[in-house]
C-alpha positions in Angstrom: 34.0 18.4 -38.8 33.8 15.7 -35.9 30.6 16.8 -33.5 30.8 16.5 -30.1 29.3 13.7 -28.3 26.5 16.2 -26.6 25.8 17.5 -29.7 22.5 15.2 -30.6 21.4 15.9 -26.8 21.5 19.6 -27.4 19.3 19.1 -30.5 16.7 17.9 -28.5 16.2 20.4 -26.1 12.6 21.2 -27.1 11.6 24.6 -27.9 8.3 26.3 -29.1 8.0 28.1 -32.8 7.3 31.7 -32.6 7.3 34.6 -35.4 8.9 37.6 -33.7 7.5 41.0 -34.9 9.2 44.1 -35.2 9.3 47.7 -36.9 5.9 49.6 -38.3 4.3 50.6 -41.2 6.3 50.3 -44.2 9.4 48.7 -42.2 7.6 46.3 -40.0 9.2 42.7 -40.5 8.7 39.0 -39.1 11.1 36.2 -38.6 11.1 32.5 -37.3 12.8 32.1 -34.0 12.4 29.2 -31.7 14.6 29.7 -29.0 12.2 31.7 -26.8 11.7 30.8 -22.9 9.9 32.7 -20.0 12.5 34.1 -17.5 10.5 35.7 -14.5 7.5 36.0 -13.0 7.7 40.0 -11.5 7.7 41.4 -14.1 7.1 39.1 -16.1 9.8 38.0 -18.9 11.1 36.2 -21.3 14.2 35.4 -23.1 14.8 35.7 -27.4 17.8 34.1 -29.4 18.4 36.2 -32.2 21.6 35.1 -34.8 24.4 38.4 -35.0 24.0 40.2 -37.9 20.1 40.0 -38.4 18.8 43.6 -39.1 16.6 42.5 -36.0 19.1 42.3 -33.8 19.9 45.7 -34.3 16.5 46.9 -33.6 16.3 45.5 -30.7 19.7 46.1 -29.4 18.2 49.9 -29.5 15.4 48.6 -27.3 12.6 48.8 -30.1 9.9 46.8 -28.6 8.7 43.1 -30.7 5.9 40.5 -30.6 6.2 36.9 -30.1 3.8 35.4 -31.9 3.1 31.8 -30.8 2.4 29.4 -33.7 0.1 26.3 -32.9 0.2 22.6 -34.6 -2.9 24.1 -36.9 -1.1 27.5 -38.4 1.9 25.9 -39.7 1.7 28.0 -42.6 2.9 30.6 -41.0 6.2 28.5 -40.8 6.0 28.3 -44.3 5.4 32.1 -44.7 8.3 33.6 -42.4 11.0 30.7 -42.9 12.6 32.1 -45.7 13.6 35.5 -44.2 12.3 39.1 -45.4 15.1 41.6 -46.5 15.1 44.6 -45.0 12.8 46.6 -47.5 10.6 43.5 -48.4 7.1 43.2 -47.2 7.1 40.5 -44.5 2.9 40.2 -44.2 1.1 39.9 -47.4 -1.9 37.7 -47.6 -1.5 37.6 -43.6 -4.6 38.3 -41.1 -2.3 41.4 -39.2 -4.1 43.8 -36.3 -1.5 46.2 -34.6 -0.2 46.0 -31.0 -0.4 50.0 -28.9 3.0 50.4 -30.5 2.0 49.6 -34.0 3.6 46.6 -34.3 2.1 43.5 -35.9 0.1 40.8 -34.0 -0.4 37.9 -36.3 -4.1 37.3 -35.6 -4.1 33.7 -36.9 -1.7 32.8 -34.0 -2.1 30.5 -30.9 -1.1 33.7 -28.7 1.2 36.5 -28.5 3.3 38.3 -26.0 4.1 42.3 -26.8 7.6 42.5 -25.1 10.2 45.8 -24.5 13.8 44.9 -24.4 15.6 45.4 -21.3 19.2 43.5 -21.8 20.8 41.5 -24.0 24.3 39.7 -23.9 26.2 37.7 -26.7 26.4 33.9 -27.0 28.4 33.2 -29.5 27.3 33.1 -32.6 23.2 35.1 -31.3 22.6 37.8 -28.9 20.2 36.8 -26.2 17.2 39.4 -25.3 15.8 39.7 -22.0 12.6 41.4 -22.3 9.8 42.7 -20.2 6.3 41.0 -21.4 3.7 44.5 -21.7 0.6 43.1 -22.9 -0.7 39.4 -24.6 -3.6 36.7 -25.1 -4.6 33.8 -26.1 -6.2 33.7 -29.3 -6.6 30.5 -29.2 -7.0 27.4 -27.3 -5.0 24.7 -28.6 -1.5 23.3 -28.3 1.8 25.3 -29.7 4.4 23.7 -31.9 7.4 22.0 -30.7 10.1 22.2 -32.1 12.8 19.6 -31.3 16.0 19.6 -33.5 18.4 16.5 -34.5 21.4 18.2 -33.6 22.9 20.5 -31.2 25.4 22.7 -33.8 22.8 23.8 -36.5 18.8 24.7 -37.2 
Protein backbone atom coordinates (compact mmCIF):
# COMPACT_ATOMS: atom_id res chain seq x y z
CA UNK A 1 0.00 0.00 0.00
CA UNK A 2 1.59 3.27 -1.44
CA UNK A 3 1.39 6.15 1.67
CA UNK A 4 0.67 9.39 0.99
CA UNK A 5 3.24 12.00 0.73
CA UNK A 6 1.87 13.72 4.23
CA UNK A 7 1.88 10.66 5.72
CA UNK A 8 5.52 10.92 7.67
CA UNK A 9 4.35 14.70 8.56
CA UNK A 10 1.29 13.42 10.32
CA UNK A 11 3.56 10.97 12.27
CA UNK A 12 5.14 13.69 13.80
CA UNK A 13 2.58 15.64 15.22
CA UNK A 14 3.77 15.37 18.81
CA UNK A 15 1.41 14.12 21.34
CA UNK A 16 1.69 13.37 25.17
CA UNK A 17 1.38 9.58 26.69
CA UNK A 18 -1.51 9.22 28.99
CA UNK A 19 -3.24 5.99 30.61
CA UNK A 20 -7.03 6.66 30.50
CA UNK A 21 -8.98 5.19 33.40
CA UNK A 22 -12.28 4.00 33.46
CA UNK A 23 -15.02 1.67 35.27
CA UNK A 24 -14.79 0.71 39.25
CA UNK A 25 -14.17 -1.91 41.45
CA UNK A 26 -13.96 -5.20 39.93
CA UNK A 27 -14.52 -3.68 36.21
CA UNK A 28 -12.20 -0.74 36.44
CA UNK A 29 -9.68 -0.84 33.30
CA UNK A 30 -6.64 1.30 31.90
CA UNK A 31 -5.41 1.79 28.43
CA UNK A 32 -2.61 3.75 26.52
CA UNK A 33 -3.87 6.64 24.46
CA UNK A 34 -1.87 9.48 23.28
CA UNK A 35 -3.96 11.48 21.22
CA UNK A 36 -5.17 13.72 24.11
CA UNK A 37 -5.27 17.74 23.67
CA UNK A 38 -6.94 20.49 25.86
CA UNK A 39 -9.90 22.11 23.99
CA UNK A 40 -11.22 25.06 26.15
CA UNK A 41 -10.58 27.16 28.83
CA UNK A 42 -14.45 27.76 30.37
CA UNK A 43 -15.01 25.05 31.25
CA UNK A 44 -12.26 23.68 30.91
CA UNK A 45 -11.74 20.61 28.31
CA UNK A 46 -10.09 18.36 26.64
CA UNK A 47 -10.28 16.08 23.70
CA UNK A 48 -9.57 11.81 23.78
CA UNK A 49 -9.08 9.57 20.58
CA UNK A 50 -10.34 6.32 21.41
CA UNK A 51 -10.09 3.39 18.27
CA UNK A 52 -14.05 1.95 17.43
CA UNK A 53 -14.70 -1.10 18.95
CA UNK A 54 -12.66 -0.73 22.29
CA UNK A 55 -15.08 -1.76 25.22
CA UNK A 56 -13.91 1.93 26.32
CA UNK A 57 -15.43 3.47 23.77
CA UNK A 58 -18.58 2.18 24.76
CA UNK A 59 -18.31 3.43 28.19
CA UNK A 60 -17.78 6.50 27.43
CA UNK A 61 -20.15 6.86 24.58
CA UNK A 62 -22.77 6.33 27.75
CA UNK A 63 -21.01 9.30 29.41
CA UNK A 64 -19.18 7.28 32.18
CA UNK A 65 -16.73 9.58 33.43
CA UNK A 66 -12.48 8.59 32.93
CA UNK A 67 -9.01 9.73 34.21
CA UNK A 68 -6.22 10.85 32.15
CA UNK A 69 -3.32 9.97 33.74
CA UNK A 70 -0.29 11.85 32.46
CA UNK A 71 2.91 9.62 32.25
CA UNK A 72 6.29 11.44 32.75
CA UNK A 73 9.85 10.59 31.07
CA UNK A 74 10.65 8.76 34.77
CA UNK A 75 7.32 6.30 34.94
CA UNK A 76 7.66 4.71 31.70
CA UNK A 77 6.79 1.59 33.18
CA UNK A 78 3.58 2.29 33.22
CA UNK A 79 3.92 2.19 29.23
CA UNK A 80 5.02 -1.05 29.70
CA UNK A 81 2.23 -2.08 32.11
CA UNK A 82 -0.95 -0.74 30.02
CA UNK A 83 0.46 -1.25 26.33
CA UNK A 84 -0.67 -4.61 25.96
CA UNK A 85 -4.43 -3.97 26.43
CA UNK A 86 -6.60 -5.57 29.49
CA UNK A 87 -9.69 -7.70 28.32
CA UNK A 88 -12.68 -6.77 29.60
CA UNK A 89 -12.70 -9.10 32.78
CA UNK A 90 -8.89 -8.84 33.29
CA UNK A 91 -7.47 -6.88 36.13
CA UNK A 92 -5.79 -3.80 34.61
CA UNK A 93 -3.84 -2.58 38.10
CA UNK A 94 -1.94 -5.15 39.89
CA UNK A 95 1.30 -4.27 41.40
CA UNK A 96 0.13 -0.51 40.65
CA UNK A 97 0.22 2.44 43.37
CA UNK A 98 -3.91 3.13 42.64
CA UNK A 99 -6.06 5.86 45.04
CA UNK A 100 -9.66 6.43 43.75
CA UNK A 101 -11.00 9.66 42.15
CA UNK A 102 -14.89 10.98 44.03
CA UNK A 103 -16.33 8.66 41.39
CA UNK A 104 -14.22 5.66 42.28
CA UNK A 105 -12.25 5.55 39.42
CA UNK A 106 -8.53 4.93 39.49
CA UNK A 107 -5.78 7.70 39.76
CA UNK A 108 -2.50 6.17 39.08
CA UNK A 109 -0.58 7.74 41.92
CA UNK A 110 2.89 7.16 40.31
CA UNK A 111 1.80 9.64 37.53
CA UNK A 112 3.10 13.09 36.42
CA UNK A 113 -0.66 14.38 36.85
CA UNK A 114 -4.10 13.52 36.17
CA UNK A 115 -7.23 15.13 34.90
CA UNK A 116 -10.83 13.49 36.23
CA UNK A 117 -12.94 14.25 33.07
CA UNK A 118 -17.06 13.70 32.30
CA UNK A 119 -17.94 13.12 28.68
CA UNK A 120 -19.95 15.60 27.00
CA UNK A 121 -19.77 14.78 23.03
CA UNK A 122 -18.07 12.64 20.91
CA UNK A 123 -18.11 12.29 16.99
CA UNK A 124 -16.45 9.68 14.69
CA UNK A 125 -13.17 9.98 12.78
CA UNK A 126 -12.82 7.30 10.89
CA UNK A 127 -11.43 4.64 12.12
CA UNK A 128 -11.71 6.40 16.52
CA UNK A 129 -14.42 8.27 18.13
CA UNK A 130 -13.21 11.63 19.45
CA UNK A 131 -14.39 12.55 23.19
CA UNK A 132 -14.99 16.01 24.22
CA UNK A 133 -14.89 16.06 27.88
CA UNK A 134 -15.35 18.49 30.72
CA UNK A 135 -12.09 18.40 33.07
CA UNK A 136 -13.92 17.96 37.05
CA UNK A 137 -11.00 17.76 39.18
CA UNK A 138 -6.84 17.14 38.76
CA UNK A 139 -3.13 17.83 40.12
CA UNK A 140 0.11 17.64 39.71
CA UNK A 141 1.77 14.90 41.41
CA UNK A 142 4.66 15.70 40.17
CA UNK A 143 6.96 18.23 38.89
CA UNK A 144 8.70 17.05 35.97
CA UNK A 145 8.40 16.88 32.25
CA UNK A 146 5.62 14.37 30.46
CA UNK A 147 6.45 12.02 27.67
CA UNK A 148 6.26 12.85 24.11
CA UNK A 149 5.29 10.92 21.94
CA UNK A 150 6.16 11.54 18.35
CA UNK A 151 5.33 8.71 15.73
CA UNK A 152 7.28 7.92 12.27
CA UNK A 153 4.27 7.73 10.35
CA UNK A 154 0.98 9.28 9.93
CA UNK A 155 -1.31 5.83 9.04
CA UNK A 156 -0.44 3.63 12.06
CA UNK A 157 0.76 3.66 16.07
Amino acid sequence: MNKPEFDSVLGRVPSGLFILTAGSGERATGMLTSWVMQAGFEPPMVTVAVKLGRYVEEWLGRGEPFVLNMVGDNNLELLKHFGKGFEPDEPAFEGLNVKHCPRAVPILADCLGYLECEPVSHLNSGDHCIFLAKVVRGALQEDAMPTVHIRKSGSHY
